[in-house]
N, C-alpha and C positions, 0 to 999 in steps of 0.2 A: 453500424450506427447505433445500434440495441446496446452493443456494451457499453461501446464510449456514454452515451447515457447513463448508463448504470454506472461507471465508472466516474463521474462529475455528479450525480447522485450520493454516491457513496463518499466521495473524498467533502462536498460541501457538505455534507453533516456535521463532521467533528470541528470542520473551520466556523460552522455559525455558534456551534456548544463553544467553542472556543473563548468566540466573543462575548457569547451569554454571558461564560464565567468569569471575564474580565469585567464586565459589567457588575454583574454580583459580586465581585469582588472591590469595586471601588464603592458600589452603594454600603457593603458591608464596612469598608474603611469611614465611611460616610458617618455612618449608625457608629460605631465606636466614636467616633470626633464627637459626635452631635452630645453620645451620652458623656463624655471625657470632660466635656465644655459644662452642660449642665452640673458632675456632681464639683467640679472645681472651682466653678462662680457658686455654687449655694457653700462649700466651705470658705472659700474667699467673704460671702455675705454674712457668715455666722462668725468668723474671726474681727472683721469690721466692725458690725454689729457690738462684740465684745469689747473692742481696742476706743470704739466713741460710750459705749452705755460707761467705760471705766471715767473718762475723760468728761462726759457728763455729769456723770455722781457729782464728782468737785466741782464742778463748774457751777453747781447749783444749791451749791452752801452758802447760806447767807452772811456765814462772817468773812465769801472770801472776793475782797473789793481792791480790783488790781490796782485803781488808781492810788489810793490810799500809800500806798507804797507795800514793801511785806511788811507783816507785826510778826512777834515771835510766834501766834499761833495759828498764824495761817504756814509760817514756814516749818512748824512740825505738823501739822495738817497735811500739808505737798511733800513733805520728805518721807513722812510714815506711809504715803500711798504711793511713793513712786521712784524711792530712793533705787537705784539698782534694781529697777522692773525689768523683769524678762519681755514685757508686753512691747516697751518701745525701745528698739535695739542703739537709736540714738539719742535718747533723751526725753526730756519733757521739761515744757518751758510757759512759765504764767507771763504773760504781754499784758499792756495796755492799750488802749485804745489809736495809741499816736506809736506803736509798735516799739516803745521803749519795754527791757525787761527788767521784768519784778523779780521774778525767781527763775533759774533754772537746775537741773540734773542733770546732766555732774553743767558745773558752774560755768563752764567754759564752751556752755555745748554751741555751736553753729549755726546761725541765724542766716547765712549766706551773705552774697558784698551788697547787694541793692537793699535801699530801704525799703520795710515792709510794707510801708503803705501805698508800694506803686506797683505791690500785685494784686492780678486782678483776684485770684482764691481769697487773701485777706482782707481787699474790701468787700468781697460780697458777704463774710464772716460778716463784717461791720452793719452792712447797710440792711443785709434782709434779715442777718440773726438765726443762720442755717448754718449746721456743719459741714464743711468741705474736707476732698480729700482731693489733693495734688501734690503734684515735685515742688520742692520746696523753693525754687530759682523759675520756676513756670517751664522751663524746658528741660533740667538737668535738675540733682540733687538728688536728698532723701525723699522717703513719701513720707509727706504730712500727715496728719490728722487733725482740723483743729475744730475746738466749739468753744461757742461763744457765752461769755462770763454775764451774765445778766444783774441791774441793781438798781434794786425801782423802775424795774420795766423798763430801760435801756438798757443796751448793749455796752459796756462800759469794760470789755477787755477779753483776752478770749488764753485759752489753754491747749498748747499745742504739742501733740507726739511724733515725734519722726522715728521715721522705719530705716532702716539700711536696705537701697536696691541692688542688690545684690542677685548670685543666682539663683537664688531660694528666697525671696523677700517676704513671701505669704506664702501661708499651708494651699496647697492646691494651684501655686502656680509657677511655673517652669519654664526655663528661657534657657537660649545655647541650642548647641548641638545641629540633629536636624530637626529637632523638635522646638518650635517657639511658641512659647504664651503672649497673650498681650494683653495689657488692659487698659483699655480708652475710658476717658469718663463724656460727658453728655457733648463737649465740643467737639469731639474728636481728638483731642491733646493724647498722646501716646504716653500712659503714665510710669507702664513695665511693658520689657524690662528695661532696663537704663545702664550703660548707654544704650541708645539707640542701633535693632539690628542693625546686621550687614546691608540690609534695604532702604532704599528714601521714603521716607515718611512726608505725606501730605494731605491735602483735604481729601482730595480723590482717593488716594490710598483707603484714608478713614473708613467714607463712604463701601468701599466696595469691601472691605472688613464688617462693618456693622450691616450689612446685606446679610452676611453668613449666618445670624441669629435667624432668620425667617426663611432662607434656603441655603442650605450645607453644600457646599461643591468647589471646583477645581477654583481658585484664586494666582493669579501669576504675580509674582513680585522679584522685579527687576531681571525679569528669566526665567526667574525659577520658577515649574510650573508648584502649585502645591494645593493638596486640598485643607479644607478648613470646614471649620465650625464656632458659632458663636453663642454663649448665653446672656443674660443678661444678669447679673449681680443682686441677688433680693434683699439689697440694705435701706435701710427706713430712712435712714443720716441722709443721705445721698443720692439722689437719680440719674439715670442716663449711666451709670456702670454700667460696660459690657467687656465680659471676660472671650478671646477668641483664641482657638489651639488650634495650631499651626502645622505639620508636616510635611517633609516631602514625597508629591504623589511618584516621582522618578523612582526610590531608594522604596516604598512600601510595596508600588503595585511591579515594582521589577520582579522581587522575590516569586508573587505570585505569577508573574507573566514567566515566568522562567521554568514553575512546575506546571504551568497549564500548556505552554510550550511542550515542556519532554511528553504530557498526555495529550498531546494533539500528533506529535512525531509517530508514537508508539501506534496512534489508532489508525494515522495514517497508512503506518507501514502494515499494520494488521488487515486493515479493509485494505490493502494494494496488495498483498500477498495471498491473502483471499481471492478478489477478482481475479488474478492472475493465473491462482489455481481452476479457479471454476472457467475462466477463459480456455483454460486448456481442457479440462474436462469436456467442456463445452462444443471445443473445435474436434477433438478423439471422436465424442460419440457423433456428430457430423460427419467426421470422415470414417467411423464405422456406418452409420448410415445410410449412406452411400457407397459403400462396397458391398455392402448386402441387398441393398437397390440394381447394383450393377451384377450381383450373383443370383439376383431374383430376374430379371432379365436375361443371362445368360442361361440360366435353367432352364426358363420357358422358353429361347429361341433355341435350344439343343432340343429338347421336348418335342418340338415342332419337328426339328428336322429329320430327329429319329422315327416320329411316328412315318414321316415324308417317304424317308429313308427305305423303313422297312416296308413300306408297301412297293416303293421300285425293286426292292431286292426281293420278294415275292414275284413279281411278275417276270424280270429277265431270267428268274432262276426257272422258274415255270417254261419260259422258251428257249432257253438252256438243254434242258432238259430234253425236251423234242428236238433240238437241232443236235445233239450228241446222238441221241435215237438213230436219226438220219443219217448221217454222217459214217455211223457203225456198217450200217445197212448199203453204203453208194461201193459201188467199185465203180472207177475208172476205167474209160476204154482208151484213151487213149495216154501216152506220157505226160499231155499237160495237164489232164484231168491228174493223173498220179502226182506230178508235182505242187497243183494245190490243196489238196488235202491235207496236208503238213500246216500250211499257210489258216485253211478255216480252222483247224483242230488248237492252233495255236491262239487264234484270236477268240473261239470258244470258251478256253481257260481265260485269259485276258477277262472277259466277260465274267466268267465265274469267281476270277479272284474282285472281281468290282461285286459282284452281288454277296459275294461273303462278308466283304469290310461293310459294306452298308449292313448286313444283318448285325454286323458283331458292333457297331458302332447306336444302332436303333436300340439293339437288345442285348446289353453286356451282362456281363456274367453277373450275376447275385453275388457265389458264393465261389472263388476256385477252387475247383478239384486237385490238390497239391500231395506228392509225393518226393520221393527221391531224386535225383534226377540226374545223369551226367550229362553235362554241360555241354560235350562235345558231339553227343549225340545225338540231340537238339540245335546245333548249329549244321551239322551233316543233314539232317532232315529236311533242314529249310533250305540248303545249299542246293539240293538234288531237284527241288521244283523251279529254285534258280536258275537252275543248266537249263531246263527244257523249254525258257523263255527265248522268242529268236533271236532277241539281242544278244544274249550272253555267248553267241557265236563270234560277235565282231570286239569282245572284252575279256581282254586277260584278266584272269579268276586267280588270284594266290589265295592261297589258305594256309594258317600257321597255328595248329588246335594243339593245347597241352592236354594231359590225361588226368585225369582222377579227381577234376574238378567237379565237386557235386554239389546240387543244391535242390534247395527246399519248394518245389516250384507246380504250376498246374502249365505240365508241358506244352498242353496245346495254344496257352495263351503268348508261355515265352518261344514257339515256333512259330507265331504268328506276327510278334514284333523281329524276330533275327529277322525272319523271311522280308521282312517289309522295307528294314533296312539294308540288306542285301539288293534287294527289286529296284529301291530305288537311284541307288550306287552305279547297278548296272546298266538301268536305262537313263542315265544322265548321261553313261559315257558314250552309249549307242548313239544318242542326240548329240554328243560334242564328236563325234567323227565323221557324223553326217554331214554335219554343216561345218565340218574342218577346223571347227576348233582344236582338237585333240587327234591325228593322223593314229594313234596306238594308245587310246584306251585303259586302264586299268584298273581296278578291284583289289583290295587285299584285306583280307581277312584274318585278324591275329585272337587267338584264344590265352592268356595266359593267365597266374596268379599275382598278386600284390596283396601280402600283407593277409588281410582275411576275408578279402575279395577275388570274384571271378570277377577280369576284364575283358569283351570283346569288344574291339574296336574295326571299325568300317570305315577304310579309306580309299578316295580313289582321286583322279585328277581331271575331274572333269568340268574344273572353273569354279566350282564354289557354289553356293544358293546366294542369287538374286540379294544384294543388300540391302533393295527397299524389301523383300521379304522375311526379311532376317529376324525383325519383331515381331513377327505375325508366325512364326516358322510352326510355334507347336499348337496354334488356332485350330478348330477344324476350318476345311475347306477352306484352305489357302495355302496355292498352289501357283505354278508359274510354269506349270507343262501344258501342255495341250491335251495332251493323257492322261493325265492326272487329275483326283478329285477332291486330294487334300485328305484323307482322312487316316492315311499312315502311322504319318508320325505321332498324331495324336492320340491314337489306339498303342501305339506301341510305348510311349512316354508312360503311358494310363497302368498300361500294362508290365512296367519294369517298376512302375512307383506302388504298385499293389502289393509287390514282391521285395518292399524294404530296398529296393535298386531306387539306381539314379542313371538317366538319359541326359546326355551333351552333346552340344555340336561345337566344332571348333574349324575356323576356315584357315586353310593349307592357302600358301604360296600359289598351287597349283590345283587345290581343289577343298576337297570338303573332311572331316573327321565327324564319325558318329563316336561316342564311347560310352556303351553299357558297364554298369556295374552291378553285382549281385553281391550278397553275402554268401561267404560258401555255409554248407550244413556243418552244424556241431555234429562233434562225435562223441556221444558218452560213454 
């Protein structure tokens, strides 16, 4: 539960940084729009600005009176200021009042099909005597510029520039692409660019465009999601200009969602490769933990049973000891008295090898005493205290020792494991005759070489060890005789693995296999 925690800890971190950064990144698209807007309407309001103070100048000559018709010096007056002007890319035209014209540049320049006194930009020229800028058709056309001709303090005809809208119509503003400008004036009338985007244009539109001047953010138009900004136009001519830039937030904030993406992957798989590892460090030192738990308990329940141990093999060895005394000392008067004495003399040893494995099991050896050792004569040794057991009467003993096997060894500890493993070969088979498992018994005993090993292996047929015992087999004291205390095999395992050997058991068709291995002695 701890990890998985740690693990939905770790992975929501780079997913909320994620969001942060997509967030900072559209408020950063945001601030670019916002400043992109501002410095393009104050260039749009200084170009304006220039395109009416021009169109003022003359308008505010006193010799220049539209009704009058043109004179020849009012027509090199308007030709010397506007002949082939770069300022008005379609012309410049002096009107009257009743939208007839007096003069234009170049002569033929385009007035549009309606008369001009049914729009509403030139009669507001008229009636309040303010410059307007609008399309010259009110919905389509060039962009106007006009101001009004004043004589004797009426308005008596006005002086008009038209722009070409084009994709570039004014310094600072740009249309097309996925980038769009726009520029409304105080109705809402959509002035650039022209024609009209790919989107519908309406009141509401307007509205929700002239919002973006007072708060910059996502705008949808006709689908498309996009964000925006708007400024407002600082022209003295004209109010209610507002300039708004347009893009799309799909095509901007993709790019960035795309590398904040690959740095979200990457930290992911970093923090999951991570946990993953510390998960398994995590679980190792756990499951080391706990084998040293389990070897810290097993020490101290062996501890126990040793100290346990060697205090019974003090005291049987102690009354050992007196009954052998006795024993020396009885003669027999009669035959059956002669015939038991075999019998106690036998179960004496019995006794004595049970108080030996307890001592050697309580108090094992520190450090063993190792020399030379042929192999075979340490298998002989233990062989000969095997015969004098009384089962080994009712069990055939083979024996098959090669010569000149020698090894590196403290012979008393490896006569103590043969012997153990012989003992217990032979009283298996005694117990499987008894009880008719086994009518004939047997033992066989092989000594040979392999390789750069001494093998001796201990086979016999007397059923096998107990299957539910089979786990448990080189435990101490676990046992499945009645005679037996378990602590054999564990002494002799203990005792062939001190010796760079290895102890196996393997179960026969018909019984059991022990198989010792030693390393034989280098010879230098």
């Amino acid at each position: 539960m701890g990890l998985a925690l740690l693990g939905v800890v770790a992975l929501a971190s780079p997913l909320l940084a994620y969001r942060e950064d997509l967030q900072n990144a559209r408020e950063e698209v945001l601030g670019n729009l916002s400043s992109q807007a501002q410095v393009q309407a104050e260039a749009l309001g200084v170009h304006l600005g220039l395109l009416e103070a021009e169109l003022r100048r003359l308008a505010e000559h006193p010799q220049l009176i539209p009704e009058d018709g043109p004179s020849g010096l009012e027509a090199v007056m308007l030709d010397n200021a506007f002949h082939h002007t770069p300022l008005f890319s379609e012309g410049v035209a002096l009107l009257t009042a009743s939208g007839r014209r007096v003069w234009s540049d170049p002569p033929q320049m385009s007035l549009g099909a309606s008369p001009l006194t049914s729009r509403p930009w030139f009669r507001r020229v008229l009636e309040e005597g303010v410059s307007e800028i609008h399309l010259l058709e009110g919905t389509d056309g060039p962009l106007v510029v006009a101001v009004p001709v004043r004589h004797g303090g009426k308005v008596t005809g006005l002086l008009l520039g038209e722009l070409r809208a084009g994709a570039r119509p004014l310094p600072g503003v740009r249309s097309g692409g996925a980038d769009v400008s726009l520029l409304l004036d105080q109705q809402g009338q959509l002035l650039l660019p022209v024609p009209t985007p790919r989107f519908t244009w309406n009141a509401e539109r307007a509205a929700s465009v002239r919002a973006l001047a007072d708060a910059p953010g996502p705008i949808v138009l006709d689908g498309t999601q996009m964000l925006g900004a708007a400024a407002r136009v600082p022209f003295d001519g004209v109010n209610g200009l507002l300039l708004a830039v347009l893009e799309d937030e799909e095509r901007d904030i993709a790019r960035l969602r795309r590398r904040f993406l690959g740095q979200l992957l990457f930290h992911v798989a970093l923090l999951g490769s991570t946990l993953l590892f510390f998960t398994f460090l995590l679980r190792r030192s756990y499951r080391s933990l706990l084998a040293a738990e389990e070897r810290l308990r097993h020490q101290e329940t062996m501890a126990a049973l040793g100290a346990a141990s060697q205090l019974i093999a003090h005291e049987v060895k102690n009354a050992l000891n007196g009954i052998q005394a006795a024993l020396s000392l009885l003669k027999p008067a009669t035959s059956a008295g002669e015939a038991a004495l075999p019998v106690l003399r036998s179960q004496v040893q019995r006794l004595g090898h049970l108080a030996r494995s307890l001592l050697s099991f309580g108090a094992p050896r520190a450090t063993p005493s190792r020399r030379s050792c042929e192999l075979r004569l340490l298998v002989d040794e233990a062989l000969q205290s095997v015969r004098l057991l009384p089962e080994a009467e009712d069990v055939a003993l083979e024996v098959t020792l090669a010569e000149g096997l020698t090894v590196h060894a403290d012979p008393a500890l490896l006569v103590s494991a043969i012997d153990n493993l012989v003992r217990n070969a032979v009283e298996a088979g005694a117990v499987a005759r008894d009880t008719g498992l086994r009518p004939s018994p047997w033992v066989r005993v092989s000594l040979a070489r392999e390789d750069n090993e001494a093998v001796l292996r201990v086979e016999d047929n007397a059923g096998g060890v107990d299957p539910d015992l089979e786990p448990r087999l080189w435990e101490p004291f676990a046992t499945a005789r009645a005679k037996g205390v378990g602590l054999g095999l564990p002494m002799a395992r203990t005792a062939v693995e001190s010796h760079g050997g290895h102890l196996t058991y393997t179960r026969l068709p018909d019984g059991s296999r022990f198989t010792l291995r030693l390393p034989l002695e280098s010879i230098p």
